[in-house]
PDB file of N, CA, C and O in Angstrom:
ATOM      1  N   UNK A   1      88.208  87.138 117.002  1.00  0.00           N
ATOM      2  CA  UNK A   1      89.166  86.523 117.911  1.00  0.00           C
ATOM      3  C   UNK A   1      89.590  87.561 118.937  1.00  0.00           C
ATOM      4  O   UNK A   1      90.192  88.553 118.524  1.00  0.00           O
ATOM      5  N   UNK A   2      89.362  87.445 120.096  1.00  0.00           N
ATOM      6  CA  UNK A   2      89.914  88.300 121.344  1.00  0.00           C
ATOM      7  C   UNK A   2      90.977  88.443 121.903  1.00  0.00           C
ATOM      8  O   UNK A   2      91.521  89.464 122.323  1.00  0.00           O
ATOM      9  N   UNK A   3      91.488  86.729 121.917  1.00  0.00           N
ATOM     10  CA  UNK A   3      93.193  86.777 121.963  1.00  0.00           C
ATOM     11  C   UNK A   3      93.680  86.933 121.229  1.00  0.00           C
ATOM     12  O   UNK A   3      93.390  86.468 120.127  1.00  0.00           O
ATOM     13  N   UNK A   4      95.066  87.959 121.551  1.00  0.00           N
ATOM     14  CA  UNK A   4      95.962  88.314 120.685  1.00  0.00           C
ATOM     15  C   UNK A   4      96.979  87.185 119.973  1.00  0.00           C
ATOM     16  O   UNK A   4      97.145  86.048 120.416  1.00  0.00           O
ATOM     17  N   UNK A   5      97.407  87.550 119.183  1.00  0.00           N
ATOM     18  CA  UNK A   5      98.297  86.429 118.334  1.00  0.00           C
ATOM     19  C   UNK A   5      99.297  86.445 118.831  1.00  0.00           C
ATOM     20  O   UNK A   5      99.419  87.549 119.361  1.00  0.00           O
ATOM     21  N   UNK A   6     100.374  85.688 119.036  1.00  0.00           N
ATOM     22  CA  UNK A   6     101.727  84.982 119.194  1.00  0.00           C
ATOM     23  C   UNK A   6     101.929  84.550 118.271  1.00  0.00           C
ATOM     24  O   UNK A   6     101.125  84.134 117.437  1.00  0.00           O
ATOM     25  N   UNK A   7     104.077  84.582 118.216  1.00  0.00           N
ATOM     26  CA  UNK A   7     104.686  84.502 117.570  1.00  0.00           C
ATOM     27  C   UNK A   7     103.936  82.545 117.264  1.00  0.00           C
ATOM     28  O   UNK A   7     104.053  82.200 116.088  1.00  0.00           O
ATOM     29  N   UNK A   8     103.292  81.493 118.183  1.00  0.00           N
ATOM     30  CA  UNK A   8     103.238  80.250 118.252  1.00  0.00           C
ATOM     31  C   UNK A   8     102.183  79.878 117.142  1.00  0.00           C
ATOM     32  O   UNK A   8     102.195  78.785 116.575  1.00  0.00           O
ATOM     33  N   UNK A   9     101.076  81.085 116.824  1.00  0.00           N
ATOM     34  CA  UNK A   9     100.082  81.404 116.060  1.00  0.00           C
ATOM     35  C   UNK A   9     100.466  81.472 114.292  1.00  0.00           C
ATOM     36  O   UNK A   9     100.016  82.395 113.613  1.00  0.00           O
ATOM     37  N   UNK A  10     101.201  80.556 113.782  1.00  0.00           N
ATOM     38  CA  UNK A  10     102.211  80.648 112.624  1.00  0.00           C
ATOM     39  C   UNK A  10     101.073  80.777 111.547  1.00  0.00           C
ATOM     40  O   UNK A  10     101.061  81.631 110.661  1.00  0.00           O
ATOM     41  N   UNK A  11     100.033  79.724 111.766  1.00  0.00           N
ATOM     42  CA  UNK A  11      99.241  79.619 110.580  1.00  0.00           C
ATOM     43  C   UNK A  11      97.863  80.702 110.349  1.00  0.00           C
ATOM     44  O   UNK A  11      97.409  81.113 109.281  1.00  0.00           O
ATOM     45  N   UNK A  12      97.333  81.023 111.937  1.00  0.00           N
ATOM     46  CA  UNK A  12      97.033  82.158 111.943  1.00  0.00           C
ATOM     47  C   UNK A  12      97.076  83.475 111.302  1.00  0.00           C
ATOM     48  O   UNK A  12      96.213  84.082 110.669  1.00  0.00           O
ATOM     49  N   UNK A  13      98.922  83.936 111.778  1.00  0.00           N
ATOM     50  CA  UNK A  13      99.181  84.708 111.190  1.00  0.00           C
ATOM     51  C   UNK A  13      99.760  84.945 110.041  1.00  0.00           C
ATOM     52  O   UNK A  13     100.105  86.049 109.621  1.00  0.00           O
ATOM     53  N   UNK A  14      99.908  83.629 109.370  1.00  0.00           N
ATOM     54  CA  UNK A  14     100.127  83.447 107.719  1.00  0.00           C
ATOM     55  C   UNK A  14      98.999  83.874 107.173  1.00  0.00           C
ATOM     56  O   UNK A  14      99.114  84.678 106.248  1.00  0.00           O
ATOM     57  N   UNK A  15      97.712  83.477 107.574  1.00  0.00           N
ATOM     58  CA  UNK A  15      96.201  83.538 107.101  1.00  0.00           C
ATOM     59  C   UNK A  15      95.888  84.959 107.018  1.00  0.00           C
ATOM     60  O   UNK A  15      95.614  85.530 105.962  1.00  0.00           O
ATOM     61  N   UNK A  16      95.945  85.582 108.312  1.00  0.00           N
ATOM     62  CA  UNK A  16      95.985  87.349 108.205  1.00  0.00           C
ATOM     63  C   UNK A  16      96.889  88.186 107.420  1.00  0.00           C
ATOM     64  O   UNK A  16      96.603  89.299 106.979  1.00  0.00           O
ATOM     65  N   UNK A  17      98.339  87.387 107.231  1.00  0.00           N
ATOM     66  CA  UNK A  17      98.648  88.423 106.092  1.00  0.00           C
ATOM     67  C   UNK A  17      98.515  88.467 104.444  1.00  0.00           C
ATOM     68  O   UNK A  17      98.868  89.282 103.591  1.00  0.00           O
ATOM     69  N   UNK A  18      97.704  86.954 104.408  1.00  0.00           N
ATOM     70  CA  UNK A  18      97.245  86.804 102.984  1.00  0.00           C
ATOM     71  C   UNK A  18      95.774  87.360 102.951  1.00  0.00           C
ATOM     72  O   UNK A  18      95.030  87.230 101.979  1.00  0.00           O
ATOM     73  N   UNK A  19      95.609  87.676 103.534  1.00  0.00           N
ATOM     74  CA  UNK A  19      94.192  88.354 103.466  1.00  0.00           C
ATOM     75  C   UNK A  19      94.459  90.164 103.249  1.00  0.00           C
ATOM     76  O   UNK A  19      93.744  90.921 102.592  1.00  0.00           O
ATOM     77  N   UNK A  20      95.593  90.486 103.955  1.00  0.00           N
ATOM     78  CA  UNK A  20      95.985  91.611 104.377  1.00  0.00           C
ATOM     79  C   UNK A  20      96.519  92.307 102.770  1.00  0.00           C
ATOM     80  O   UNK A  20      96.068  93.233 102.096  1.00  0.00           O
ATOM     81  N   UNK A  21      97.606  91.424 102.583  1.00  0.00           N
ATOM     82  CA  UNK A  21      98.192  91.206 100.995  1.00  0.00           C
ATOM     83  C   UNK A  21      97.751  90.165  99.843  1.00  0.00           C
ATOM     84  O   UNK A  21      98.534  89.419  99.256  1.00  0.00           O
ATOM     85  N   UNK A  22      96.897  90.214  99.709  1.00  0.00           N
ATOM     86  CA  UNK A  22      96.263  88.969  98.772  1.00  0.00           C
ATOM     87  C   UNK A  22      97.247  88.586  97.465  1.00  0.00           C
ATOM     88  O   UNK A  22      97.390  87.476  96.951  1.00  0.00           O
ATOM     89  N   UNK A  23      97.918  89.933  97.067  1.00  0.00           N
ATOM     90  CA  UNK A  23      98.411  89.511  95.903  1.00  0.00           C
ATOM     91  C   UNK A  23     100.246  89.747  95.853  1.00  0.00           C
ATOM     92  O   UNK A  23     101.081  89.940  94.969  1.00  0.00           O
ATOM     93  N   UNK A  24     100.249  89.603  97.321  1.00  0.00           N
ATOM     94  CA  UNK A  24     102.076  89.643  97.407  1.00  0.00           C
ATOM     95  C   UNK A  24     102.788  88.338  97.482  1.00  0.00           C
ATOM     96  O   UNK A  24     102.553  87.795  98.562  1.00  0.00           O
ATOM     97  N   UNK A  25     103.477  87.731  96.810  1.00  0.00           N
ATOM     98  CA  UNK A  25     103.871  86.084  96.583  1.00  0.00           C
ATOM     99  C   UNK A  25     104.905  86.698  98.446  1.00  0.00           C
ATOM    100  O   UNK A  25     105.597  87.711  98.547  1.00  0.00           O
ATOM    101  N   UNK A  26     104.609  85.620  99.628  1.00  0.00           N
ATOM    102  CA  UNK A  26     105.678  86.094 100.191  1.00  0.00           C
ATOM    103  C   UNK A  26     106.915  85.772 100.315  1.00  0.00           C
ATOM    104  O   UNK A  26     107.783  86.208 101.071  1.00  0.00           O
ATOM    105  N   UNK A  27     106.940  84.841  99.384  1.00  0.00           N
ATOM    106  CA  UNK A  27     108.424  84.545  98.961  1.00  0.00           C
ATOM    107  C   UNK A  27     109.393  85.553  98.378  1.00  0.00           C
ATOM    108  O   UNK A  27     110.508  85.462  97.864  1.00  0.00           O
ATOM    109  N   UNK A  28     108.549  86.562  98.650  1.00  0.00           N
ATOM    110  CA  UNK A  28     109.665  88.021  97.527  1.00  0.00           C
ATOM    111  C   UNK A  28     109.557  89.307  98.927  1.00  0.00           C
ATOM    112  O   UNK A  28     109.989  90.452  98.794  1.00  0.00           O
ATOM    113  N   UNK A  29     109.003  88.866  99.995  1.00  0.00           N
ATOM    114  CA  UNK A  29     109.275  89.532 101.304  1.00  0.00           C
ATOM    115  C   UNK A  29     110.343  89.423 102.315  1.00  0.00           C
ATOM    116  O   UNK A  29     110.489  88.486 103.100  1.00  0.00           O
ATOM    117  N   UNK A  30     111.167  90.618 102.200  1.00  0.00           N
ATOM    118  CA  UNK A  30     111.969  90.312 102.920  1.00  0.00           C
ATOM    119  C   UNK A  30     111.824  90.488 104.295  1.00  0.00           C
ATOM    120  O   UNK A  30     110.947  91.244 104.712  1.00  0.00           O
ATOM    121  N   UNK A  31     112.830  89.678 105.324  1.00  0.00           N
ATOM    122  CA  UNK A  31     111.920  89.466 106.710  1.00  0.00           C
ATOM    123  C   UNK A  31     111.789  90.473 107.128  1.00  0.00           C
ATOM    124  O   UNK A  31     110.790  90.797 107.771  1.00  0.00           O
ATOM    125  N   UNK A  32     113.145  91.544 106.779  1.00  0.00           N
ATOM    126  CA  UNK A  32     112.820  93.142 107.551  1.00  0.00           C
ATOM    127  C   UNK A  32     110.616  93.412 107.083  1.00  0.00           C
ATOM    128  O   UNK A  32     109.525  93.196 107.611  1.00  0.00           O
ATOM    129  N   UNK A  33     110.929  93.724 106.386  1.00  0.00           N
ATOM    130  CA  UNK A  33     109.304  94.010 106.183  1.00  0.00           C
ATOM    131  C   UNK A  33     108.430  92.950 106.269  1.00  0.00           C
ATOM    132  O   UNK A  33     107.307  93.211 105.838  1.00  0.00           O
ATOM    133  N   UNK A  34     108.578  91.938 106.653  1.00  0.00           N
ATOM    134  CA  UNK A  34     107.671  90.719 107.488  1.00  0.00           C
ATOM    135  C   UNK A  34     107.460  91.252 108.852  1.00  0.00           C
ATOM    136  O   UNK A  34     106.433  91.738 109.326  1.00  0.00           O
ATOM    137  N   UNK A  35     108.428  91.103 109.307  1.00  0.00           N
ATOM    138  CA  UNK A  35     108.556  91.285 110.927  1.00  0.00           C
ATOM    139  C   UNK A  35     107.726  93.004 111.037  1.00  0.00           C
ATOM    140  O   UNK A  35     107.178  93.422 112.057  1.00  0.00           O
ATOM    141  N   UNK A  36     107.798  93.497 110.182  1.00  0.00           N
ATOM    142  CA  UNK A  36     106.804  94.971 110.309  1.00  0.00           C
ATOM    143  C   UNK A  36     105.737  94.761 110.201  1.00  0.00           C
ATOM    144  O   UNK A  36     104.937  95.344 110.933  1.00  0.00           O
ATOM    145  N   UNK A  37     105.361  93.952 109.356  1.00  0.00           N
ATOM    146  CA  UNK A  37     104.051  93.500 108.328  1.00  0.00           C
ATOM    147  C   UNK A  37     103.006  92.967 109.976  1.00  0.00           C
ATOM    148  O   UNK A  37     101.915  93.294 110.444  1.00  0.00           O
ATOM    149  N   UNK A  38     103.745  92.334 110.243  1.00  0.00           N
ATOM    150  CA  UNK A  38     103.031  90.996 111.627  1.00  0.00           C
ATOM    151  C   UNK A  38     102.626  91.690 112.625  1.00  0.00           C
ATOM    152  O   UNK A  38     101.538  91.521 113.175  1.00  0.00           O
ATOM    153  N   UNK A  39     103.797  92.861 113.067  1.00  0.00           N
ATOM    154  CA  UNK A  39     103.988  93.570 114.188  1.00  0.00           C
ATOM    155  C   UNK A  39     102.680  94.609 113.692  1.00  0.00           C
ATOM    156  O   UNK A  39     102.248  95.217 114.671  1.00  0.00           O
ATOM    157  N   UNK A  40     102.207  94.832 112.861  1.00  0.00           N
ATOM    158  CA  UNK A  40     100.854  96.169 112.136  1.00  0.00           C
ATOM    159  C   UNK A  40      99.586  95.290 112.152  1.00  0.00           C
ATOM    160  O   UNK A  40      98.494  95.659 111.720  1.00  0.00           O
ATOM    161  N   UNK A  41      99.882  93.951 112.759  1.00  0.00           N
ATOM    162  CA  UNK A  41      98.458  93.277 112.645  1.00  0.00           C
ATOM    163  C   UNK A  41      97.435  93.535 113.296  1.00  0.00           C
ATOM    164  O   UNK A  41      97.572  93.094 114.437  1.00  0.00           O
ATOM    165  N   UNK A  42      96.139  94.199 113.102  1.00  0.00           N
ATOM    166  CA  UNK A  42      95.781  94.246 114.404  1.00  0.00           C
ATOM    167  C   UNK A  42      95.757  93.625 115.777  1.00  0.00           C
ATOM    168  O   UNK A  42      95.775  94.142 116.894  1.00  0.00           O
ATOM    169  N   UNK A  43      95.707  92.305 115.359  1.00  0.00           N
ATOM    170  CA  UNK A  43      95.238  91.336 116.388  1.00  0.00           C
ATOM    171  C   UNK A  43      96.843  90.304 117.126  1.00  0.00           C
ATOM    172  O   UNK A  43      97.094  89.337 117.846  1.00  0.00           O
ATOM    173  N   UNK A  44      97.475  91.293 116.370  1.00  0.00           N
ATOM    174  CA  UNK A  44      99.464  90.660 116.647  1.00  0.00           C
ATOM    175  C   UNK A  44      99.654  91.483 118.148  1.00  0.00           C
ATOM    176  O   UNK A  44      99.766  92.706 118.226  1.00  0.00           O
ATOM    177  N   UNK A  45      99.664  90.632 119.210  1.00  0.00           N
ATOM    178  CA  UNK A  45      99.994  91.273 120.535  1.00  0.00           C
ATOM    179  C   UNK A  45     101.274  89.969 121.455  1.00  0.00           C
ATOM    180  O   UNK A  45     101.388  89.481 122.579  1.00  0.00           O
ATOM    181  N   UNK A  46     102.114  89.879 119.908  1.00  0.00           N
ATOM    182  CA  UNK A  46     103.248  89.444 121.023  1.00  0.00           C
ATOM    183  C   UNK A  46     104.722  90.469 120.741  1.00  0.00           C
ATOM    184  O   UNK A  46     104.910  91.347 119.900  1.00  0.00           O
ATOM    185  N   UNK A  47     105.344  90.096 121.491  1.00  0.00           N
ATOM    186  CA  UNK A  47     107.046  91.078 121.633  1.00  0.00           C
ATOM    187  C   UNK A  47     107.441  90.811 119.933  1.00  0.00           C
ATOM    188  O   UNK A  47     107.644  89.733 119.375  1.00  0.00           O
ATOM    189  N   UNK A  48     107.466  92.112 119.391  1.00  0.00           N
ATOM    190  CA  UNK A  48     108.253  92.120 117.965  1.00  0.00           C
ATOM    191  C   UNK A  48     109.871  91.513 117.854  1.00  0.00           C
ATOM    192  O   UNK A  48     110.426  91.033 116.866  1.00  0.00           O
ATOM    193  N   UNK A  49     110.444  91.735 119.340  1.00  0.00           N
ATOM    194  CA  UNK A  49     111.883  91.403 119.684  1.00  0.00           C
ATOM    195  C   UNK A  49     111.903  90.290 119.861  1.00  0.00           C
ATOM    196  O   UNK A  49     113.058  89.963 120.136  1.00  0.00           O
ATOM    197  N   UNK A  50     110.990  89.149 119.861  1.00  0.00           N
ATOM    198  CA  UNK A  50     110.630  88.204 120.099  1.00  0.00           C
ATOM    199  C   UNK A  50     110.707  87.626 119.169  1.00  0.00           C
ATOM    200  O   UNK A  50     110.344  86.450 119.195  1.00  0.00           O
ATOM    201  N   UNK A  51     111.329  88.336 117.674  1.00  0.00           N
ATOM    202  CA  UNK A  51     111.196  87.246 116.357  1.00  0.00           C
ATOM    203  C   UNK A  51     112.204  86.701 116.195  1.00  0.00           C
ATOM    204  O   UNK A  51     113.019  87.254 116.933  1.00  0.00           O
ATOM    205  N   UNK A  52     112.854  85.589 115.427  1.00  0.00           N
ATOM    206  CA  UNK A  52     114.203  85.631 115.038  1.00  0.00           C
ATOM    207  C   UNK A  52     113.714  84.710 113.781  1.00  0.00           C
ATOM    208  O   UNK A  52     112.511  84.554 113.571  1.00  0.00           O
ATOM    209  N   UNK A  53     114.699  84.118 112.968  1.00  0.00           N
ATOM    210  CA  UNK A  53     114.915  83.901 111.578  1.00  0.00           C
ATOM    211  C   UNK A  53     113.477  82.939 111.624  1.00  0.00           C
ATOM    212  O   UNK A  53     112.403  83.100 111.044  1.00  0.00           O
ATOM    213  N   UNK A  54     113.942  81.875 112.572  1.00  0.00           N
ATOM    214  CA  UNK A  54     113.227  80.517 112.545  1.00  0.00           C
ATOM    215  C   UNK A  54     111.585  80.816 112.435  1.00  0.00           C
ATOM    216  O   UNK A  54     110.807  80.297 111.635  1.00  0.00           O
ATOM    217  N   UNK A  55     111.244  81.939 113.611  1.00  0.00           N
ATOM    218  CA  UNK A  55     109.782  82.565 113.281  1.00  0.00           C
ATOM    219  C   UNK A  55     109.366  82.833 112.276  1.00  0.00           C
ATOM    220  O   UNK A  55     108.523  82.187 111.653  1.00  0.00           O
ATOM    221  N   UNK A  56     109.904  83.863 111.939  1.00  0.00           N
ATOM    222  CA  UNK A  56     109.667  84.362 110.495  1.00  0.00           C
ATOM    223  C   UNK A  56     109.264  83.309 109.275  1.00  0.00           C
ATOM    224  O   UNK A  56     108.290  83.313 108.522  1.00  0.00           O
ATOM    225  N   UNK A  57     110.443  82.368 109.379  1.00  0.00           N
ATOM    226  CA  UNK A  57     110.765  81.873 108.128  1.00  0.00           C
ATOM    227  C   UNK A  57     108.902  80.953 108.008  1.00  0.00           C
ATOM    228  O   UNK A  57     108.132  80.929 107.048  1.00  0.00           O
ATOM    229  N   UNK A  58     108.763  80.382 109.283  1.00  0.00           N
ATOM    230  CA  UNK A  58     107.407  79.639 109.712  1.00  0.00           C
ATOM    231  C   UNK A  58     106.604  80.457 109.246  1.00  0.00           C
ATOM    232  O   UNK A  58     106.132  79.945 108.231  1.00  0.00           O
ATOM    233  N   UNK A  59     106.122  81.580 109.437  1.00  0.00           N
ATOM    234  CA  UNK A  59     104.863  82.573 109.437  1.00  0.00           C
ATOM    235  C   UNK A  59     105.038  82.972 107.784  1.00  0.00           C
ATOM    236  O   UNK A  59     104.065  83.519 107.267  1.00  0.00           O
ATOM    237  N   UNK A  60     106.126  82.742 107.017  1.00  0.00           N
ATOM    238  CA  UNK A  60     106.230  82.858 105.741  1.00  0.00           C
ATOM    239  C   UNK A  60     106.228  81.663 105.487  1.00  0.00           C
ATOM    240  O   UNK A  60     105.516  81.636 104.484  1.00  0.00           O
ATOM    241  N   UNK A  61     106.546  80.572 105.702  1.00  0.00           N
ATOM    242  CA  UNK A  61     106.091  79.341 105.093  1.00  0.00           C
ATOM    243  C   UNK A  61     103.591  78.979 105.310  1.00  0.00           C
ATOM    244  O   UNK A  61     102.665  78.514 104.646  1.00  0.00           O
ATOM    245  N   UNK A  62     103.780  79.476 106.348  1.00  0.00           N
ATOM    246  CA  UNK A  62     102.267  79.321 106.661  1.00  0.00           C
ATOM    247  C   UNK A  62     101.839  80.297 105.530  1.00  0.00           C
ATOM    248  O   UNK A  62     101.097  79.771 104.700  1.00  0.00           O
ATOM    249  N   UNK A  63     102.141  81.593 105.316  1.00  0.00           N
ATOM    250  CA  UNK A  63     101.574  82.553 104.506  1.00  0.00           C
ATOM    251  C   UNK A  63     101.326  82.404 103.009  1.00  0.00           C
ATOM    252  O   UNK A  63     100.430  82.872 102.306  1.00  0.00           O
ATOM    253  N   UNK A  64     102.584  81.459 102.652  1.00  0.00           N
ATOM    254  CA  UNK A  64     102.985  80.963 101.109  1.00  0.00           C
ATOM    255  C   UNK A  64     101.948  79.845 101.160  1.00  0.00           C
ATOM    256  O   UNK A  64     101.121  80.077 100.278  1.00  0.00           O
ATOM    257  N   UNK A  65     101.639  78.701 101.840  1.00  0.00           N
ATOM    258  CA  UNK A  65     100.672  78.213 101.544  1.00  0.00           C
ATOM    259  C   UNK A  65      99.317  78.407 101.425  1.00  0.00           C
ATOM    260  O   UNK A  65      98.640  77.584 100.808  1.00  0.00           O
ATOM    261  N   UNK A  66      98.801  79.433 101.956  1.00  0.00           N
ATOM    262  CA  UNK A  66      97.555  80.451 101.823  1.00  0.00           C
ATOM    263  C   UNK A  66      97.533  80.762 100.389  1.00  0.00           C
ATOM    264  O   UNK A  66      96.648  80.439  99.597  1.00  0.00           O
ATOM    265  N   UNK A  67      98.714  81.493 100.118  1.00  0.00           N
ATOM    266  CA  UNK A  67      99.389  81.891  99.289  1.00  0.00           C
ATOM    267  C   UNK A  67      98.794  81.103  97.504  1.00  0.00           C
ATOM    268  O   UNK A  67      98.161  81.592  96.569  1.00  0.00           O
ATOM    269  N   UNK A  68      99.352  79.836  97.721  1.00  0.00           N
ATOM    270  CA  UNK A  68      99.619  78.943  96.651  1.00  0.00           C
ATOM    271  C   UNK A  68      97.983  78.373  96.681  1.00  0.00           C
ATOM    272  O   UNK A  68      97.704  77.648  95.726  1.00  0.00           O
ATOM    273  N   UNK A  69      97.127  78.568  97.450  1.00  0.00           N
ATOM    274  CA  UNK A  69      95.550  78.125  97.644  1.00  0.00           C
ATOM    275  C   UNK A  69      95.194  76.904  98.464  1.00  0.00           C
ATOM    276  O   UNK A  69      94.225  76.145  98.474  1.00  0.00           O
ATOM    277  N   UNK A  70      96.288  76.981  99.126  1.00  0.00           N
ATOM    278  CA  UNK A  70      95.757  75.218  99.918  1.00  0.00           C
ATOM    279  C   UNK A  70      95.014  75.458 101.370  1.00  0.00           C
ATOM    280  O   UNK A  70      94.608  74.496 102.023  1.00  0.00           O
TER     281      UNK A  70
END
């Protein structure tokens, strides 16, 4: 993928961090270290200041379902 990811990229970047962390439930991540986690992606090229709860909470709901195998 050439384009960079955005915060809009939820399931995307749920997908990359279960790949990244295969065996971290991210329901036990707190957002401080989410919002780090996303921002270290390679392919993550949007504003980190750009997150707020509602993001997060999405990109951890996308991640948990990776997560759970669906």
């Amino acid at each position: 993928m050439s384009a960079k990811l955005k915060w809009s990229d939820t399931e995307e970047i749920g997908i990359r961090l279960h790949e990244k962390f295969p065996d971290v439930d991210p329901l036990s991540v707190r957002f401080t270290d989410l919002l780090r986690w996303i921002s270290e992606l390679e392919d993550f090229g949007d504003d980190p200041k750009a997150a707020n709860e509602k993001k997060l909470e999405a990109v951890q709901m996308a991640w948990y379902e990776e997560f759970q195998g669906k």
